[in-house]
Each structure stands twice: as C-alpha cells, then as structure tokens.
C-alpha positions in Angstrom: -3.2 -135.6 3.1 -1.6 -137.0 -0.1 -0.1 -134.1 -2.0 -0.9 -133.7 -5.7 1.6 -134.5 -8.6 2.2 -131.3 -10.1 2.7 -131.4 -13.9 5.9 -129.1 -15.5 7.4 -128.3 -18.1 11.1 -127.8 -18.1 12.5 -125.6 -21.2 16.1 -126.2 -21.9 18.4 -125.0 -24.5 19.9 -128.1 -25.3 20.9 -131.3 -23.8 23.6 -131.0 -21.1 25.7 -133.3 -19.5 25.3 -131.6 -15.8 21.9 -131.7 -16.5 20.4 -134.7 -17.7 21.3 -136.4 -13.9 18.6 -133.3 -12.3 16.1 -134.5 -15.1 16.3 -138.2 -14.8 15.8 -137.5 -10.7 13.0 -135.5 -11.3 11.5 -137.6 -13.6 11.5 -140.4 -11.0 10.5 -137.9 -8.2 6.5 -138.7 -7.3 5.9 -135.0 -6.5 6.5 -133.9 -10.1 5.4 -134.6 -13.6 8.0 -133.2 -16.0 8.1 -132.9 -19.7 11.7 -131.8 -20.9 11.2 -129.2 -24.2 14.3 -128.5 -25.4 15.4 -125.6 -28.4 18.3 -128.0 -30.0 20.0 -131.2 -29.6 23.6 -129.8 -30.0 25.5 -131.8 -27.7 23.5 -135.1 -27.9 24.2 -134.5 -31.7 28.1 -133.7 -33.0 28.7 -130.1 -33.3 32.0 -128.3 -34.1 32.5 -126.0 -31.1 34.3 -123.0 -32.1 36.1 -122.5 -29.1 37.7 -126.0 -28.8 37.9 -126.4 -32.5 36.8 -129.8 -32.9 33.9 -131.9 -33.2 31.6 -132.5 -30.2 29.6 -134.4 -29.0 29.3 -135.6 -25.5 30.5 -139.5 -24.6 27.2 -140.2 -22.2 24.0 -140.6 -22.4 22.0 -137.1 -22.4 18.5 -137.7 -23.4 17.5 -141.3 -21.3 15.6 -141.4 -17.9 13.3 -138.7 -18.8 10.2 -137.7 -20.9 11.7 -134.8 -23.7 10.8 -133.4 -27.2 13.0 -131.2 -29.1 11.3 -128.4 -30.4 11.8 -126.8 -34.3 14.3 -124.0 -34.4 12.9 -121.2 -37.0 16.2 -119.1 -36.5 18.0 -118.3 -39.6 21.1 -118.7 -38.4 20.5 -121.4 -35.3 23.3 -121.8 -32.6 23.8 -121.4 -29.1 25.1 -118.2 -27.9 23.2 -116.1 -29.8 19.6 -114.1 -29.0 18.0 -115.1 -32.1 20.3 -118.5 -32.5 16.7 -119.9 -30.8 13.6 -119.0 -32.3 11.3 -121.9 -31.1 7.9 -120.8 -31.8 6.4 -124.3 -30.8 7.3 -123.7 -27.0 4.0 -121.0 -27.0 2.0 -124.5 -28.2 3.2 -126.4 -25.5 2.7 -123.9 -23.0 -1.0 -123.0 -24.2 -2.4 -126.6 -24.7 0.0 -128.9 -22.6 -2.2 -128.2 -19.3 1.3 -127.3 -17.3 0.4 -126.9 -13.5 4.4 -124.6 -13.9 6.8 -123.5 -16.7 10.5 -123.6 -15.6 13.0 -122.0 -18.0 16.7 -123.2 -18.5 17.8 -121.1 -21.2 19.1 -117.7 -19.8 17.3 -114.2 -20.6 19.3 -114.0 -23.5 17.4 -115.9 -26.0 14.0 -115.3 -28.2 12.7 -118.6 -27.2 13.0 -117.4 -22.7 10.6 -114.5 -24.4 8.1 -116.1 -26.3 8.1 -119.1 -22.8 7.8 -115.8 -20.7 5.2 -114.2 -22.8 2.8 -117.1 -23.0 3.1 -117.9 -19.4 2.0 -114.7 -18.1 -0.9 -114.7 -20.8 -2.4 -118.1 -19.9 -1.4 -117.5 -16.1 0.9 -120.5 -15.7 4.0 -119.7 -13.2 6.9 -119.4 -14.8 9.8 -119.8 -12.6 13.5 -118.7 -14.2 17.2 -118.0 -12.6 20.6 -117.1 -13.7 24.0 -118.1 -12.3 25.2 -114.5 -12.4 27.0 -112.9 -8.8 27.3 -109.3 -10.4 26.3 -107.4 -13.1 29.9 -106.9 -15.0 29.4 -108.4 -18.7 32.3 -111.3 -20.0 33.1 -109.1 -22.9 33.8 -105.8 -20.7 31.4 -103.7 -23.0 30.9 -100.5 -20.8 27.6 -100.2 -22.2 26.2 -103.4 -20.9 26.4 -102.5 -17.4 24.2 -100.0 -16.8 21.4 -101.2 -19.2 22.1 -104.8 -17.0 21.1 -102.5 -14.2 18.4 -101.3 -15.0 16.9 -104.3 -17.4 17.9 -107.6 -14.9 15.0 -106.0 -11.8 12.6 -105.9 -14.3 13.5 -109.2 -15.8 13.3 -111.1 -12.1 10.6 -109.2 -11.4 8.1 -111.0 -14.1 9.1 -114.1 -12.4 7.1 -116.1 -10.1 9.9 -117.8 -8.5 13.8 -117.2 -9.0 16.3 -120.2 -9.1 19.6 -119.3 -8.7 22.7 -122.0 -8.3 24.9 -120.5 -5.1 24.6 -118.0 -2.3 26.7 -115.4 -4.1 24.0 -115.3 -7.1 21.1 -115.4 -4.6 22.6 -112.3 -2.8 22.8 -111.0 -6.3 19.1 -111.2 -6.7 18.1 -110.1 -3.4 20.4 -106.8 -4.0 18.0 -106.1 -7.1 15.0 -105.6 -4.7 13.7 -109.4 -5.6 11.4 -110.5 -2.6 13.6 -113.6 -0.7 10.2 -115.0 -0.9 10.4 -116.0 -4.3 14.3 -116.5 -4.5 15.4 -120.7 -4.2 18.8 -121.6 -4.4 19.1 -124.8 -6.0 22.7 -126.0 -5.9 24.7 -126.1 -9.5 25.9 -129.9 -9.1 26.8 -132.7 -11.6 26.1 -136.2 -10.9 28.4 -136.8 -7.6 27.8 -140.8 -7.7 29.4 -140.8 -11.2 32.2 -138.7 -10.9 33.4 -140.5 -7.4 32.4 -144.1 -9.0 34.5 -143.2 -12.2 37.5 -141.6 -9.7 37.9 -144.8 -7.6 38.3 -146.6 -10.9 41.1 -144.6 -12.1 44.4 -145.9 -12.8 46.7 -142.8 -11.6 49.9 -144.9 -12.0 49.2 -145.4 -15.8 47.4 -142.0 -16.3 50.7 -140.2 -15.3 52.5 -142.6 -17.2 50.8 -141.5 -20.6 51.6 -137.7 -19.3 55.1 -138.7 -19.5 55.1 -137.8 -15.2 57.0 -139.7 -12.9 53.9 -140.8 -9.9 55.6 -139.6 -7.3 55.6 -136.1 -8.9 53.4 -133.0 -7.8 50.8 -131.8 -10.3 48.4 -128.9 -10.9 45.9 -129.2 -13.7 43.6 -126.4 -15.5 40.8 -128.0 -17.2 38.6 -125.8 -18.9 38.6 -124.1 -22.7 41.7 -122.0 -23.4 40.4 -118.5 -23.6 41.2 -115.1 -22.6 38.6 -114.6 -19.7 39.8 -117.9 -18.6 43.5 -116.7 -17.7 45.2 -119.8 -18.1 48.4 -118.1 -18.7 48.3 -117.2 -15.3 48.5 -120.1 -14.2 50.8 -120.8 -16.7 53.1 -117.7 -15.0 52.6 -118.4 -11.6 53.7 -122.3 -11.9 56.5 -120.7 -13.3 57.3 -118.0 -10.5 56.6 -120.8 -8.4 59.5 -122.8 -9.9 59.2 -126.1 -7.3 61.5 -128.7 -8.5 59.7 -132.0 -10.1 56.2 -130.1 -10.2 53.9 -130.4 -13.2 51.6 -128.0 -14.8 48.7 -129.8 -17.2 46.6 -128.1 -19.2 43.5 -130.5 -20.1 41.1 -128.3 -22.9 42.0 -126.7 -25.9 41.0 -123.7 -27.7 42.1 -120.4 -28.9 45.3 -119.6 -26.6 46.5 -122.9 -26.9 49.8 -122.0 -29.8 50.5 -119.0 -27.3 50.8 -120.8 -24.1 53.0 -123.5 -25.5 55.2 -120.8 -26.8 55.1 -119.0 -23.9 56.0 -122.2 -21.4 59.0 -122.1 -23.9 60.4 -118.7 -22.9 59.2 -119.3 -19.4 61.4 -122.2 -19.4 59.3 -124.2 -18.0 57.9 -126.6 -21.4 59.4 -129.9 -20.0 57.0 -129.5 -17.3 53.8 -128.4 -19.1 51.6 -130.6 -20.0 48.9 -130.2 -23.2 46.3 -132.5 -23.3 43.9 -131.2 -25.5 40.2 -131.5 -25.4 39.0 -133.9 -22.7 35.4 -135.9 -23.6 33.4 -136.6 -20.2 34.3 -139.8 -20.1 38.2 -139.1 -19.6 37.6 -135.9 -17.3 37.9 -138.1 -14.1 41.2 -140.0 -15.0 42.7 -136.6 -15.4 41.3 -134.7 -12.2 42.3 -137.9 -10.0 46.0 -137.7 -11.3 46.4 -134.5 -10.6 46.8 -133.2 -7.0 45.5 -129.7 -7.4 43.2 -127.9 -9.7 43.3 -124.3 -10.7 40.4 -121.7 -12.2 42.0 -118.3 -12.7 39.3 -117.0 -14.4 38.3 -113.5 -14.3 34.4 -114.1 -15.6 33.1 -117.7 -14.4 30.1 -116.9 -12.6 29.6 -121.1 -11.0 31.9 -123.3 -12.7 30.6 -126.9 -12.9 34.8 -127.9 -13.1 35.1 -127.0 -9.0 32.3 -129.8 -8.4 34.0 -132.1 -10.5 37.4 -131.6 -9.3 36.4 -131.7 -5.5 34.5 -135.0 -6.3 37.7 -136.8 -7.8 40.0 -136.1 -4.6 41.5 -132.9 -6.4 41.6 -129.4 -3.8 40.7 -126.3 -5.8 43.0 -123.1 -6.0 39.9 -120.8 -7.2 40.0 -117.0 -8.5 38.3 -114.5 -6.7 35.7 -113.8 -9.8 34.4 -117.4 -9.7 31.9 -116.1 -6.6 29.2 -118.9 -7.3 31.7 -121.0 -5.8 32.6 -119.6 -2.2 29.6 -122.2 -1.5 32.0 -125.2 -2.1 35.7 -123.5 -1.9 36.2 -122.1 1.6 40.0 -120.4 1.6 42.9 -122.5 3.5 40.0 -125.2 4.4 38.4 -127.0 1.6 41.0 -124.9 -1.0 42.5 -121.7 -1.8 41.1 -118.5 -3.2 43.2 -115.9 -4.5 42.7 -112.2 -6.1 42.4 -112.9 -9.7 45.3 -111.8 -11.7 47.8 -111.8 -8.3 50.6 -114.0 -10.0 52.7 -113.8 -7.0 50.0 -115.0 -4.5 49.1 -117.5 -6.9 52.5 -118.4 -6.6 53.1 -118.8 -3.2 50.1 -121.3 -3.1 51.7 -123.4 -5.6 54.7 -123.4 -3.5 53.4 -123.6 -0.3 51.2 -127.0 -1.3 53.8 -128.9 -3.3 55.7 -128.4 0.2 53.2 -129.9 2.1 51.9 -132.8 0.6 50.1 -134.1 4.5 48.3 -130.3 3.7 47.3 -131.7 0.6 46.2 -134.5 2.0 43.7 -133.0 4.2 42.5 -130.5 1.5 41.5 -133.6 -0.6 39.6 -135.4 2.4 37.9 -131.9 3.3 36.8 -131.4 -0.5 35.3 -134.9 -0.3 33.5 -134.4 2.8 32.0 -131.0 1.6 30.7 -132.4 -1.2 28.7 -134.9 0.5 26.2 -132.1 1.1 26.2 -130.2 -2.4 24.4 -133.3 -3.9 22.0 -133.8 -7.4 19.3 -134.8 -4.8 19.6 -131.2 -3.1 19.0 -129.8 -6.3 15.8 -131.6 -7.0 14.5 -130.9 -3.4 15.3 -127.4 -3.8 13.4 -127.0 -7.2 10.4 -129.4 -6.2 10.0 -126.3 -3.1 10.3 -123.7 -5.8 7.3 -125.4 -8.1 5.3 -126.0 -5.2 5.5 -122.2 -3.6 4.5 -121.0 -6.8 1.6 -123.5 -7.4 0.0 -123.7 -4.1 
C-alpha cells in the first residue's frame, strides 16, 4: 500500500543556518509536504547582534530548496529573544485555512507566536508537535525564581503536545522525567549539514590558515569558537591553557562579544598573550578553515543545553574537550574515546587535558579519526527520518 503524503507546516522563528539543510531534505522527502512559516527573516536579512556587536547576516544560502513565507510581526518592539519580540497573528490563518494534515513548531515556549500556533491547533484539531533542547530545568540567567515555576509549568507545556521532538538522549530523559508518555517523545538528532562542513574541511589550506594566525604549523592548538559571554566561561579556558603552560601551544579564540577587552587583558597578566589568539567574529563560511587548523576544541560552558559547535568541530577533524553542563552532547562526546568531558569550572582538570593531549599527538590522532567516524551516524538524514516518524505517529 502506497502511503499518503502528509501535508505540514513547519513554524520557525527565523531562518537558520543549521536549519535550512533539515528543510531542503524534507522538502525533497516524498512522505511530506512542508510549508516553512517563519516569524522574521533576521539572519537571511543583516541584523546587529548585540552579543557579537556587529552586523550579521549569514554568508549561505538560508531560504532556497524549500517552500516558505515569512509571516508579519505585530510586536512593538520585534526581536528574537524576547516573549512578545514575536507577535505573528497570521500563523492562526495559516493554521485554520491551510488544510495542514500537522503543525510542527520551532520556536521555543517562550514566544507569543508558539501560543497563538498552540492555541489554534488544539481548536481546529490539527497535531501540533513541539520540543526543546533543554537536559534540566536550571534557567541561563540563575533567577531562583524560574526553577520552580519551570517545574511546575514545562509538564503542562509537553503535555498539550501531541508528539515531543527533542535533539539528544539527555533532553529526551529530561522529558520522560516530567511524566511525558515515551510514546509521544522522538529524538531527532541536533545536526548541521555534515556533507558541507567535511567538503569545506578537506578544502582547507591549514598551512596558510596558521600562517595568517601568526602559528608556526607544526605548533599545537586549542580553539574556543563560540560568542564571548559569561555562561560561556571562556576564561576558563583561557586559565587552564595557562595552568597548562605546554611550551609552543596555542590558545584561539574565534567569536567575539562582551568579555572580549577582559580576556585580552587577562592573557596579559597570565602571561600567556603571545600565545592567544583573537580572531573575532567568524561568518559560516570561514568556520571550517578555523576548526581544521586547530587540533582541539573546547566548550566550557556552564548553560549550553546542545551546542551545534561540537557537530561542527567533530566534522572538520577537531576532538572536543566538552563541559559537563553541555549534556545534549554526551550523544556525540564520549569521555577519553571520541573526546574529553570535564566538571565545568575544574581549571586544574581542564588543565591536565590540555597537557596530557599536546603530549600525545598519535592520541590526538585517534580522537580525530573516532570523532569522524561517530559522526557518520549523527547525520541531517537521521533527523529527517526521525521527524517524518514523529508526523506520521501523530497523524495515523
């Protein structure tokens, strides 16, 4: 028997460079018929991003391979990162007259327009199906009131969902610790595009790369590529290369953003400021030059719930040192086989990786070949699999 197409519609906050790849496969995917709605175009258009503090706007294409509409923001004061930043009021139209078989929602809980999609579902009787990429309930900003109203208010959120998509095992044991039947839970793998990182990777000149870093080739390097921030902890790494204090080793820094004027005056007192590297904020295009002359990448983050970075790294070559906090990526990161993980905040153990890796560069070879091969099975194509399942449960 020839199973039916199933027409959804996919709400998205904005364009995204992980996530254009998953549409342009589903669009192409016979199973599905998929119209992309999304609440803004920041990211396909430039945007000053407050955290990096310059103008973005991502160097590939976002918004070809798949059908899409962008939907009129009635907030007042429209952004991302903010509940009433997106006030879409045209996504209850689409919902009530587009004749949508499923309704899958990208934006988080933690916008107007994930109500009003919510809302109108449940009225016309469409499945809705919604996630998160959360492994605990702690909030990012530490506000001790947060956590027991996130107690009490996530169950009932998941609850109203027909299906749950959540991005690694640590999140899906998240949900099922809520009381969420494993029924309706589907992990559908957090991935970027694998065939363009590894295609962009094997193009990279490392010898010329290191070269415009002002690093002899033959030289050891850790990297930390994310934006500068506090819950990011990138003076820790900063501190532990330091400890580490391995002769001919590099530190670089790739991203930019609010702690940059301190780290660079801290690598001073460390003593260390010869060997750090800045390289400022990183378009997509030149992420892969940078991960492929590096030989190991750090996250000490103490709030990153599934960091696209650890995909990216893995699929240039690069073995991950990750925090402890960064639990949506146990998936990918297995400690002393496909990387290192370490207690978040333990300067010393971070340390002694650093030390114990520019020691042992055949160590570091195997690392790199394990990442690769792990990888191999964490794929945009598992993704789409995983989400076609999800719409089909909850339409059969």
């Amino acid at each position: 028997m020839t199973q039916r197409t199933v027409k959804v519609l996919l709400v998205a906050s904005h364009p995204v460079q992980y996530m254009s790849p998953i549409f342009r496969l589903l669009a192409s995917d016979a199973r599905l018929d998929i119209k992309v709605a999304f609440c803004s175009l920041q990211g396909a258009e430039a945007h000053i991003d407050p955290d990096f503090g310059v103008e973005v706007k991502w160097d590939i294409p976002l918004l070809d391979g798949f059908q899409w509409t962008v939907m009129r923001n009635r907030s007042l004061r429209p952004r991302i990162g903010s509940f009433f930043g997106l006030l879409n009021l045209e996504v209850w139209r689409l919902i009530r007259r587009g004749q949508f078989d499923a309704v899958v929602v990208y934006t988080g809980y933690a916008y107007a327009t994930f109500w009003l999609a919510l809302s109108c579902a449940k009225i016309t009787r469409i499945p809705i199906i919604f996630g998160t990429d959360a492994t605990s309930f702690l909030p990012r900003d530490k506000k001790s009131w947060k956590l027991p109203v996130k107690r009490r208010l996530l169950p009932w959120i998941f609850r109203r969902a027909d299906g749950v998509i959540i991005p690694s095992e640590a999140g899906r044991n998240f949900i099922l610790n809520m009381g969420i039947s494993a029924s309706r839970v589907s992990l559908t793998p957090f991935v970027v595009d694998n065939a363009w990182w590894q295609k962009r990777a094997s193009e990279v000149d490392r010898r010329a790369v290191r070269e415009s870093w002002k690093i002899p080739e033959e030289a050891l390097v850790v990297i930390f590529c994310a934006k500068l921030q506090p819950w990011k902890r990138p003076d820790d790494a900063l501190r532990a290369f330091a400890r580490a204090d391995v002769r001919d080793a590099y530190l670089v820094f790739a991203g930019d953003g609010p702690m940059r004027a301190s780290l660079e005056a801290q690598a001073q007192s460390l003593g260390v400021a010869h060997r750090v590297r800045f390289l400022g904020f990183l378009n997509q295009t030149a992420l892969p030059s940078a991960y492929r002359s590096a030989d190991l990448f750090v996250l000490t983050s103490e709030y990153d719930p599934c960091p696209a970075v650890v995909c990216e790294a893995m699929l240039c070559g690069c073995p991950v040192i990750l925090s402890d906090h960064a639990r949506g990526r146990f998936d990918l990161v297995r400690d002393g086989d496909t990387g290192f993980i370490f207690p978040c905040g333990d300067i010393n153990r971070l340390a002694a990786i650093f030390t114990e890796m520019f020691n042992d560069r055949a160590r570091l070879g195997e690392l790199r070949r394990r990442s690769l091969a792990r990888m191999e099975t964490w794929t945009p194509r598992d993704n789409v699999n995983a989400l076609v399942r999800a719409v089909q449960k909850v339409t059969d």
